[in-house]
GUZALUM-565621 format. One record per atom (N, C-alpha, C, O, CB): residue in three letters; chain; atom name; x, y, z. Coordinates in pm, whole numbers, plus 50000, padded with zeros to 5 digits. Each point is the difference from the previous one (the first is absolute). Glycine has a CB too. Example, Ala and Ser with C-alpha at 12.3 -4.5 7.8 and 13.67 -1.06 7.14 Angstrom:
<node type="ALA" mol="A" atom="N" xx="51319" yy="49431" zz="50780"/>
<node type="ALA" mol="A" atom="CA" xx="49911" yy="50119" zz="50000"/>
<node type="ALA" mol="A" atom="C" xx="50090" yy="50120" zz="50000"/>
<node type="ALA" mol="A" atom="O" xx="50104" yy="49998" zz="50066"/>
<node type="ALA" mol="A" atom="CB" xx="49707" yy="49885" zz="50059"/>
<node type="SER" mol="A" atom="N" xx="50154" yy="50222" zz="49803"/>
<node type="SER" mol="A" atom="CA" xx="50082" yy="50119" zz="50006"/>
<node type="SER" mol="A" atom="C" xx="49923" yy="50109" zz="50073"/>
<node type="SER" mol="A" atom="O" xx="50051" yy="50111" zz="50017"/>
<node type="SER" mol="A" atom="CB" xx="50067" yy="49826" zz="49768"/>
This chain:
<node type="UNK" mol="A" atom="N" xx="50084" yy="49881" zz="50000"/>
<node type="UNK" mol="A" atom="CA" xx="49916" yy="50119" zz="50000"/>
<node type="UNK" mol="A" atom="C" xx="50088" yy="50124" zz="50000"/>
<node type="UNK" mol="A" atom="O" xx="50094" yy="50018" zz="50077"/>
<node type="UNK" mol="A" atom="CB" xx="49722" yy="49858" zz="50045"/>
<node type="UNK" mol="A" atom="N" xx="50145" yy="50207" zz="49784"/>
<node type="UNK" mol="A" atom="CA" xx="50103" yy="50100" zz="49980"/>
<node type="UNK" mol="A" atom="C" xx="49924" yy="50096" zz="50151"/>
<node type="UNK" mol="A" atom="O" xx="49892" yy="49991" zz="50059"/>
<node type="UNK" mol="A" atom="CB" xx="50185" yy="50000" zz="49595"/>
<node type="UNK" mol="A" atom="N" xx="50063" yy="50109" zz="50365"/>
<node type="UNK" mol="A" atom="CA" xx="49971" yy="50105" zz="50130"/>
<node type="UNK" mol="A" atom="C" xx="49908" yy="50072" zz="49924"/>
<node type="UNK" mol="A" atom="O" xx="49885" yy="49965" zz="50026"/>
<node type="UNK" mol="A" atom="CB" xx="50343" yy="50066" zz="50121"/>
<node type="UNK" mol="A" atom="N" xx="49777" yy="50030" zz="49794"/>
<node type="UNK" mol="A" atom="CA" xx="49914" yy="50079" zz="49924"/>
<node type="UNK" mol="A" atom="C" xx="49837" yy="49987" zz="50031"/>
<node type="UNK" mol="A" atom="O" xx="49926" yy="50098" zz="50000"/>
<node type="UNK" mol="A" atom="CB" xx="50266" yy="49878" zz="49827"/>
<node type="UNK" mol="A" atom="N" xx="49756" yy="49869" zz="50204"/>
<node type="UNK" mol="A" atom="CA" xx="49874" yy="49975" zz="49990"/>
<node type="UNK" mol="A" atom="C" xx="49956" yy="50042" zz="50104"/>
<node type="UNK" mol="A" atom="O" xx="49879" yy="50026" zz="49998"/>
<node type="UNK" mol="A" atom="CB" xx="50130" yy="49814" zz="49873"/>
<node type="UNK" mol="A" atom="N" xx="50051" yy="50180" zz="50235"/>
<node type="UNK" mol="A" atom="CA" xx="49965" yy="50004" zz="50131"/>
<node type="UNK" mol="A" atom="C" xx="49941" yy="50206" zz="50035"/>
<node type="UNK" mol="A" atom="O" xx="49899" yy="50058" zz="50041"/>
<node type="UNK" mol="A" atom="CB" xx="50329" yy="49663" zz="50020"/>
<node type="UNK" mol="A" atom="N" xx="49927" yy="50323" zz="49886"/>
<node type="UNK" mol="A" atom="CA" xx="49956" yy="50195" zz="49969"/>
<node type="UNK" mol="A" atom="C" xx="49838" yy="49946" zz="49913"/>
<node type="UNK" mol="A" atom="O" xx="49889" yy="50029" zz="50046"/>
<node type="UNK" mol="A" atom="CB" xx="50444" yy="50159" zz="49873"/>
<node type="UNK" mol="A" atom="N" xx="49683" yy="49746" zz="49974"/>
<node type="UNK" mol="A" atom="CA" xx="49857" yy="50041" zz="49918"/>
<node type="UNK" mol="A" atom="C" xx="49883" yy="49949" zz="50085"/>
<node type="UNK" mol="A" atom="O" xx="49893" yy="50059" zz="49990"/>
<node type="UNK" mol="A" atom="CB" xx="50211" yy="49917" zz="49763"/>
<node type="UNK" mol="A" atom="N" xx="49906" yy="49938" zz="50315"/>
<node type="UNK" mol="A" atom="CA" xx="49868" yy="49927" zz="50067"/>
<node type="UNK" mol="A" atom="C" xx="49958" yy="50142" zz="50078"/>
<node type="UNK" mol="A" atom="O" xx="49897" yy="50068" zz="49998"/>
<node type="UNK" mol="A" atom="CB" xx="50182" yy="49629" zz="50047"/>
<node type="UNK" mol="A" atom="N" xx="50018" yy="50314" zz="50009"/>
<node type="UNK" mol="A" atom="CA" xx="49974" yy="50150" zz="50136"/>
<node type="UNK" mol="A" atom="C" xx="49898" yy="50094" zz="49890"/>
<node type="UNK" mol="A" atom="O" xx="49880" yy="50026" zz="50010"/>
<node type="UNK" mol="A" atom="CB" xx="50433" yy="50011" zz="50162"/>
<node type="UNK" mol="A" atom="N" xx="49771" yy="49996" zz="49738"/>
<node type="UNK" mol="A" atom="CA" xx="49943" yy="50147" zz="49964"/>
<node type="UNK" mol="A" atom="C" xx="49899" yy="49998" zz="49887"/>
<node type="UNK" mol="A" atom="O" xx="49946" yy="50101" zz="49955"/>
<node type="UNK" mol="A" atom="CB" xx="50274" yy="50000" zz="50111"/>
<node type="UNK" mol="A" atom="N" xx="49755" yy="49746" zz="49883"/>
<node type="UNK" mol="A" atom="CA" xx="49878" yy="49929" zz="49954"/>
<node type="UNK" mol="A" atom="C" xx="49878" yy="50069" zz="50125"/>
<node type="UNK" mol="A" atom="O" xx="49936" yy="50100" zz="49966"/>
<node type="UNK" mol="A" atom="CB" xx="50216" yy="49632" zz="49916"/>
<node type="UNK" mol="A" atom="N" xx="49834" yy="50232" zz="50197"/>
<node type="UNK" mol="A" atom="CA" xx="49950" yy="50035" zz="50108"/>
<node type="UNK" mol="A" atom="C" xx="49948" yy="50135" zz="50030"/>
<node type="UNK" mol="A" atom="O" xx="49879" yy="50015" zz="50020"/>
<node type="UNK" mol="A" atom="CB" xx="50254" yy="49821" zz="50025"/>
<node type="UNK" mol="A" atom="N" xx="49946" yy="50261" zz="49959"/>
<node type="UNK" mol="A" atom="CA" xx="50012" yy="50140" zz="49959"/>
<node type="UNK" mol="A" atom="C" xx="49928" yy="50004" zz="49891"/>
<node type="UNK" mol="A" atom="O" xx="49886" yy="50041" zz="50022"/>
<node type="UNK" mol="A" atom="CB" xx="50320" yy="50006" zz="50063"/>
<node type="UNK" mol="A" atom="N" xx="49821" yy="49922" zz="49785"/>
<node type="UNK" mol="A" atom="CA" xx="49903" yy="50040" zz="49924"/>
<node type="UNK" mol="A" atom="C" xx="49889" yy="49976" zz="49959"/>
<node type="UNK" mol="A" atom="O" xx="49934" yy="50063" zz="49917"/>
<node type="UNK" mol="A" atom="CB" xx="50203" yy="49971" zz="50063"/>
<node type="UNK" mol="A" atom="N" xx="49838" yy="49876" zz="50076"/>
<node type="UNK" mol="A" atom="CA" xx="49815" yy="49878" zz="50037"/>
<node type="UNK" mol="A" atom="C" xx="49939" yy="50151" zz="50065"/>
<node type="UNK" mol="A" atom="O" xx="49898" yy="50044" zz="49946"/>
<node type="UNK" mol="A" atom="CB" xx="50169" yy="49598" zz="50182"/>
<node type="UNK" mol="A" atom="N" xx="49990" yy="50432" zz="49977"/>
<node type="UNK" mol="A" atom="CA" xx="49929" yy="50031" zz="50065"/>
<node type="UNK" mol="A" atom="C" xx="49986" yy="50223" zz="49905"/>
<node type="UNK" mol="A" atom="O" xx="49915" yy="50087" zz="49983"/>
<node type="UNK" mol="A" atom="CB" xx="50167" yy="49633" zz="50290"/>
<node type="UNK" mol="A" atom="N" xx="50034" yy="50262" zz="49705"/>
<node type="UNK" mol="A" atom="CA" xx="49976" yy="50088" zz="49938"/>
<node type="UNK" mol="A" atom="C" xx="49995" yy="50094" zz="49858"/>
<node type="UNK" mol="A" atom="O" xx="50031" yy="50116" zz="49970"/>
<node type="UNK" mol="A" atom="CB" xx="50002" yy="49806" zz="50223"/>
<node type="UNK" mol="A" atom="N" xx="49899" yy="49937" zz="49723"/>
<node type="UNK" mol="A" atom="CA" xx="49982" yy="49952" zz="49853"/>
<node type="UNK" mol="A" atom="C" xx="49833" yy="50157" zz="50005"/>
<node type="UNK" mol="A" atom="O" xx="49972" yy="50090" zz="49921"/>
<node type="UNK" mol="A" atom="CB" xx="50141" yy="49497" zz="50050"/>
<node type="UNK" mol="A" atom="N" xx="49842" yy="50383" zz="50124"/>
<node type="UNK" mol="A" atom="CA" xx="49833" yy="50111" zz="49964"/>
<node type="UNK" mol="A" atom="C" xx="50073" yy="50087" zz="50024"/>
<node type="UNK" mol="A" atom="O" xx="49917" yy="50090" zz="50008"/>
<node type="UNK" mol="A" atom="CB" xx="49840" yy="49831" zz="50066"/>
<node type="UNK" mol="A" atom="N" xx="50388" yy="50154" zz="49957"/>
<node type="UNK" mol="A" atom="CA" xx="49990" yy="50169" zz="49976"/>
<node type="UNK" mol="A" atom="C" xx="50083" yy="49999" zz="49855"/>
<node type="UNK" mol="A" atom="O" xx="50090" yy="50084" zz="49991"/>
<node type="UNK" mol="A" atom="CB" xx="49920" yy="50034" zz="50300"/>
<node type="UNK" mol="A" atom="N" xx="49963" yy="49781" zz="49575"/>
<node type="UNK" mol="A" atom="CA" xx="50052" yy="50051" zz="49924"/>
<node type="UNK" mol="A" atom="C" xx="49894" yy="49909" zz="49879"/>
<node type="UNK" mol="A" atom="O" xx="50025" yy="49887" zz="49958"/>
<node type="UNK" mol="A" atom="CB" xx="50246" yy="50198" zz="50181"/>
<node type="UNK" mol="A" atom="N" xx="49619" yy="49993" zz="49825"/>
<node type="UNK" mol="A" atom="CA" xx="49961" yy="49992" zz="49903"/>
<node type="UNK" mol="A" atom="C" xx="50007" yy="49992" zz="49856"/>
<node type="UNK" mol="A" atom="O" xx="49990" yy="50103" zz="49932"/>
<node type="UNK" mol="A" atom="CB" xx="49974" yy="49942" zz="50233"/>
<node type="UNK" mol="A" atom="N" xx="50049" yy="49879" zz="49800"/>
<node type="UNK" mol="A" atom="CA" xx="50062" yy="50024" zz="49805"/>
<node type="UNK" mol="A" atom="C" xx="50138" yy="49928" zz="50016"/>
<node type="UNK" mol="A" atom="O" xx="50072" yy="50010" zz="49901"/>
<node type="UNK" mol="A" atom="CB" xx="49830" yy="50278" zz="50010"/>
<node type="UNK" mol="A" atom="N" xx="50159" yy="49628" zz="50215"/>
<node type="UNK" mol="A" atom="CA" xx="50071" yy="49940" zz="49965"/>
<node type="UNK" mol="A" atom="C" xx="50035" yy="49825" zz="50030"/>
<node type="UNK" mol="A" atom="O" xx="50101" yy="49934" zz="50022"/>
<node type="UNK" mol="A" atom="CB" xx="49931" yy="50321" zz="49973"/>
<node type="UNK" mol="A" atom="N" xx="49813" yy="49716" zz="49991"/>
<node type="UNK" mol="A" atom="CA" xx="49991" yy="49909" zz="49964"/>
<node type="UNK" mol="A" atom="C" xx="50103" yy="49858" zz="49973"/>
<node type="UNK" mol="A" atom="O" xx="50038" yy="49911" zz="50077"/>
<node type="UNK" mol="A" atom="CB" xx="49814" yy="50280" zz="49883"/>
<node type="UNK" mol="A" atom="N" xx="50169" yy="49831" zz="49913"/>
<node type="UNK" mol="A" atom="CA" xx="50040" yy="49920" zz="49984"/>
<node type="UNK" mol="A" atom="C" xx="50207" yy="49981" zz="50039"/>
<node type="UNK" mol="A" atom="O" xx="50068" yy="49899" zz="50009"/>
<node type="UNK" mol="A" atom="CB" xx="49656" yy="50112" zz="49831"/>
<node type="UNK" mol="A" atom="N" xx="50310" yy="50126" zz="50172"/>
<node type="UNK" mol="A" atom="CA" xx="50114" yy="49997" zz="50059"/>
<node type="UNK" mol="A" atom="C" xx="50031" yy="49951" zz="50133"/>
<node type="UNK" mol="A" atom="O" xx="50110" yy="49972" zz="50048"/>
<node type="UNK" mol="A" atom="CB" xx="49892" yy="50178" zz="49813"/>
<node type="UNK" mol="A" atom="N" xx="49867" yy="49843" zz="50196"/>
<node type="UNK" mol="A" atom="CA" xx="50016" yy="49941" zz="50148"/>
<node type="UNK" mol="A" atom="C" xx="50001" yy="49880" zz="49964"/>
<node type="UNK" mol="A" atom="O" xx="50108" yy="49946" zz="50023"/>
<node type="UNK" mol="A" atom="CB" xx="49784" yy="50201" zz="50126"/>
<node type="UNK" mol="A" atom="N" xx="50020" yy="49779" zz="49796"/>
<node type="UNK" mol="A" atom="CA" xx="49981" yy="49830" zz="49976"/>
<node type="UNK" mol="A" atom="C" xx="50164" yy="49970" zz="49947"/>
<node type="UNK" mol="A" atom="O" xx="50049" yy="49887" zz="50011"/>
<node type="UNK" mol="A" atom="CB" xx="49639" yy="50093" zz="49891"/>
<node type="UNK" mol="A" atom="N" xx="50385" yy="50133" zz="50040"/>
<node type="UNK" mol="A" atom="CA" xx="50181" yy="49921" zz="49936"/>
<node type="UNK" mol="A" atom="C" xx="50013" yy="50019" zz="50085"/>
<node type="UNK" mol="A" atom="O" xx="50072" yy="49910" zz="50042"/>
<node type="UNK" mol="A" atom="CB" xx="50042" yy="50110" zz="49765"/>
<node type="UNK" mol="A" atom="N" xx="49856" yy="50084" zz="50313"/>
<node type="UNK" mol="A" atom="CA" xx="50120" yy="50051" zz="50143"/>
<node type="UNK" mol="A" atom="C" xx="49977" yy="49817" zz="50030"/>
<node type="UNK" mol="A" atom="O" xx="50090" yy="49917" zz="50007"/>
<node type="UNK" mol="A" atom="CB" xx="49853" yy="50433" zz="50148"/>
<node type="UNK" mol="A" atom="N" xx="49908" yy="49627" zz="49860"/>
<node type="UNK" mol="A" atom="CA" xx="50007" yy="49888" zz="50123"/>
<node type="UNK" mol="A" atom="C" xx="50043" yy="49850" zz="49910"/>
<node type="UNK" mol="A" atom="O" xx="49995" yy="49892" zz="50059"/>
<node type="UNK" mol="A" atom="CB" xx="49777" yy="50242" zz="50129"/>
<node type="UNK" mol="A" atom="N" xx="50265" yy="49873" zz="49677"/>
<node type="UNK" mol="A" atom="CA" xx="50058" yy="49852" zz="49944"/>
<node type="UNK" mol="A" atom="C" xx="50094" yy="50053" zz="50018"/>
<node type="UNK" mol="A" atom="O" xx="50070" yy="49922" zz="49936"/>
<node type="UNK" mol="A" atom="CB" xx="49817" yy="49949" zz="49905"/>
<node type="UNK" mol="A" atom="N" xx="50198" yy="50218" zz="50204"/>
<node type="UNK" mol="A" atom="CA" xx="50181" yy="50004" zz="49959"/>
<node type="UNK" mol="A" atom="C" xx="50105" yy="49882" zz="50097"/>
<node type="UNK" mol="A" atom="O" xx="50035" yy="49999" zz="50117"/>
<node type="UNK" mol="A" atom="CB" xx="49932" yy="50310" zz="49838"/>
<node type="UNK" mol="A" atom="N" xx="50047" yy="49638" zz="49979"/>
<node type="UNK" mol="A" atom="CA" xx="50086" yy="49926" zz="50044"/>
<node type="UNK" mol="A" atom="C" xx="50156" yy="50036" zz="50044"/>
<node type="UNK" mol="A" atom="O" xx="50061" yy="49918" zz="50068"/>
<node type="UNK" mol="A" atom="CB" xx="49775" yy="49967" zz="49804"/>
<node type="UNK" mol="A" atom="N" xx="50206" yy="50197" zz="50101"/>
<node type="UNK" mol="A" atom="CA" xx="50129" yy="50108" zz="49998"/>
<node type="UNK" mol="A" atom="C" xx="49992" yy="50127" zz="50087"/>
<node type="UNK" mol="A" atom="O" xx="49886" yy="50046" zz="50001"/>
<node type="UNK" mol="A" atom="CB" xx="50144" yy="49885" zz="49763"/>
<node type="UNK" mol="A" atom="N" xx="50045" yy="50128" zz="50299"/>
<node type="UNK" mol="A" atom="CA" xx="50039" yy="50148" zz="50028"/>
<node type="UNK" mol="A" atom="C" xx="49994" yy="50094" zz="49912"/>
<node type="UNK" mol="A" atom="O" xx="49948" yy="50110" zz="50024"/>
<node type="UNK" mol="A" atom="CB" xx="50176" yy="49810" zz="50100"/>
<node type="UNK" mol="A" atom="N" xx="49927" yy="50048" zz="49764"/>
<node type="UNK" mol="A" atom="CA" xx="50051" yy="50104" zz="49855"/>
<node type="UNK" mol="A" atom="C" xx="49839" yy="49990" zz="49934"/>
<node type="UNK" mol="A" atom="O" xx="49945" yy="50100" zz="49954"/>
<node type="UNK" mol="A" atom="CB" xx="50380" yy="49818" zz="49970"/>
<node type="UNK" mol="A" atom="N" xx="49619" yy="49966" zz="50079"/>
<node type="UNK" mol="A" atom="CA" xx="49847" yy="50028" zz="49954"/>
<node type="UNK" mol="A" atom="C" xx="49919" yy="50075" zz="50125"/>
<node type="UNK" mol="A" atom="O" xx="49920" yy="50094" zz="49990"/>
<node type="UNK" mol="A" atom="CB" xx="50077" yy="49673" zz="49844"/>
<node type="UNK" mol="A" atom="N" xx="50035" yy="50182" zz="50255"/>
<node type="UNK" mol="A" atom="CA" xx="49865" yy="50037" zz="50091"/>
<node type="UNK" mol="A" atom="C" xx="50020" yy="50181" zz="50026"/>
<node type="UNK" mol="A" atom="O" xx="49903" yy="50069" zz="50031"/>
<node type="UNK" mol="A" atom="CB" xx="50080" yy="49643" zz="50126"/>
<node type="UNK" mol="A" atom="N" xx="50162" yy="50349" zz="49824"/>
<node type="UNK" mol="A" atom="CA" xx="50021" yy="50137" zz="49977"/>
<node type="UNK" mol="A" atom="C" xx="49936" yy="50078" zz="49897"/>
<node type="UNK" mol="A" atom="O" xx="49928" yy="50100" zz="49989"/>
<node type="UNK" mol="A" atom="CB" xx="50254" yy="49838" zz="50096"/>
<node type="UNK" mol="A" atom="N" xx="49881" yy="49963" zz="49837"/>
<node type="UNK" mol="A" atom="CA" xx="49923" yy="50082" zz="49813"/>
<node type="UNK" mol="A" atom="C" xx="49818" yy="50033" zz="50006"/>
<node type="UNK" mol="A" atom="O" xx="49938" yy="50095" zz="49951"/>
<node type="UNK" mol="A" atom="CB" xx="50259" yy="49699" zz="49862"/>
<node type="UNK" mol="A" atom="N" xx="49750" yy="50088" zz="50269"/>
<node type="UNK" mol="A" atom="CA" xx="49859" yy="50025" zz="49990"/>
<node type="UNK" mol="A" atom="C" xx="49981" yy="50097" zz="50129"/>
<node type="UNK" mol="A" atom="O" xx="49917" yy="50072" zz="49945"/>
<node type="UNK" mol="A" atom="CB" xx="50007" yy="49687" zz="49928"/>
<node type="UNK" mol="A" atom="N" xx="50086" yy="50282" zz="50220"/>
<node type="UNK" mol="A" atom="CA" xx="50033" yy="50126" zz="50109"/>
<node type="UNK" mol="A" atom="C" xx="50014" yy="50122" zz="49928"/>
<node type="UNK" mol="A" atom="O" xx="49926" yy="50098" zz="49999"/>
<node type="UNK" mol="A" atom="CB" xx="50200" yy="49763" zz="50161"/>
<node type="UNK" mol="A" atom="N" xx="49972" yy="50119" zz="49786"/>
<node type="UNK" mol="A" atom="CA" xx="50001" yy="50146" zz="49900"/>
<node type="UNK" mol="A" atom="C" xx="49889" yy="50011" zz="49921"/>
<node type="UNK" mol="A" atom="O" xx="49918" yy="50091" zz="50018"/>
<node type="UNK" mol="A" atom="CB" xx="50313" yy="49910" zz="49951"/>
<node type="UNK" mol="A" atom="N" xx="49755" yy="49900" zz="49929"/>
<node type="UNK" mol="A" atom="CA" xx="49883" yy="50039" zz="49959"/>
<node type="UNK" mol="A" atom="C" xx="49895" yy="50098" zz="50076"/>
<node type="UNK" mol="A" atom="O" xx="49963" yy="50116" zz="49983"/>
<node type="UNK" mol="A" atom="CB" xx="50093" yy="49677" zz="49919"/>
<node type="UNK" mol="A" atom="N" xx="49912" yy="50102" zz="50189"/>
<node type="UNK" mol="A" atom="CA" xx="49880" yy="50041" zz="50062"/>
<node type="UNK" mol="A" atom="C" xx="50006" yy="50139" zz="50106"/>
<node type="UNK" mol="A" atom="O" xx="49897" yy="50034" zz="50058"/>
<node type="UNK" mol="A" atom="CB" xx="50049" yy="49699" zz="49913"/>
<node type="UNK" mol="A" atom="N" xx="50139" yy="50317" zz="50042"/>
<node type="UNK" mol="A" atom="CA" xx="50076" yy="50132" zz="50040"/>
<node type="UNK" mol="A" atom="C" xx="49981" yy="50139" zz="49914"/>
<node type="UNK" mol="A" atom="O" xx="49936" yy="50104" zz="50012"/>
<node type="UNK" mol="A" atom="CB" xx="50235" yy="49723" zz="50067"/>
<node type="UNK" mol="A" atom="N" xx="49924" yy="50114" zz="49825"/>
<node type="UNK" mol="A" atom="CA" xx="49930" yy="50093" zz="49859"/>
<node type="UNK" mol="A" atom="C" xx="49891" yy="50037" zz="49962"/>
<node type="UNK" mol="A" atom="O" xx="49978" yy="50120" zz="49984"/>
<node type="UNK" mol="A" atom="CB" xx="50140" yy="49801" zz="49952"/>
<node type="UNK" mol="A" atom="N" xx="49790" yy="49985" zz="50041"/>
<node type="UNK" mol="A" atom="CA" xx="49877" yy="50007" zz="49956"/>
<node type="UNK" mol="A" atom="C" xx="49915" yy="50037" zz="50081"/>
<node type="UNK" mol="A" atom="O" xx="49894" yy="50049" zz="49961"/>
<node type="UNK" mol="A" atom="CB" xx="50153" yy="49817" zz="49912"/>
<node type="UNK" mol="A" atom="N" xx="49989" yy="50115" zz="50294"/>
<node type="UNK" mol="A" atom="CA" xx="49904" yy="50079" zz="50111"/>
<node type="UNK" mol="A" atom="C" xx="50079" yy="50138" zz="49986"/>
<node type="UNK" mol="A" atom="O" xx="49953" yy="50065" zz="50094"/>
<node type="UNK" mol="A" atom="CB" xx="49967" yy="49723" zz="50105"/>
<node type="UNK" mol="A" atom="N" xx="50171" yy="50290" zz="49739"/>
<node type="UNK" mol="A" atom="CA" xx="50036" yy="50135" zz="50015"/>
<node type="UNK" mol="A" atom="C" xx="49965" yy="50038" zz="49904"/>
<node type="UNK" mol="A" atom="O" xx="49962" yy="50117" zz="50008"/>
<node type="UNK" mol="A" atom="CB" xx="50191" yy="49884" zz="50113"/>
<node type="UNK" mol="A" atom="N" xx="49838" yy="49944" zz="49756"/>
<node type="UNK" mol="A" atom="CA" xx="49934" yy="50055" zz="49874"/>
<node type="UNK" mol="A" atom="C" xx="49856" yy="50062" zz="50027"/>
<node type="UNK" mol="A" atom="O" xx="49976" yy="50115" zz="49966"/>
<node type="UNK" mol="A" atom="CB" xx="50155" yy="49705" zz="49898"/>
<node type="UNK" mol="A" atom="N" xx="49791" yy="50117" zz="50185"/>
<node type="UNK" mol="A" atom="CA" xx="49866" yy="49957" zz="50047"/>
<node type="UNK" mol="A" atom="C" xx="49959" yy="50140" zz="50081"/>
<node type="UNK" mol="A" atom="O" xx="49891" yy="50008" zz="50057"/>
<node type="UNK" mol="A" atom="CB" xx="50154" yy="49700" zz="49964"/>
């Protein structure tokens, strides 16, 4: 089991709970919560960062 899984389980968690203050991003949350990686589970964060400041 990579270390990695363990940071993502945590902050999987985190974003279960705070997936309703970001509307319209959908489906970037559903990649946040398959990422299997750090370097993915970042890339989809940003996303969803961006697109709540655009907004």
């Amino acid at each position: 089991m990579s270390p990695d899984i363990n940071v993502l389980n945590k902050m999987r968690e985190l974003w279960s709970y705070w997936q309703g203050l970001f509307d319209g991003c959908e489906r970037d949350i559903k990649r946040l919560m398959k990422a299997k990686k750090y370097a993915e589970y970042e890339e989809s964060v940003n996303l969803i960062l961006q697109t709540k400041k655009s907004l």
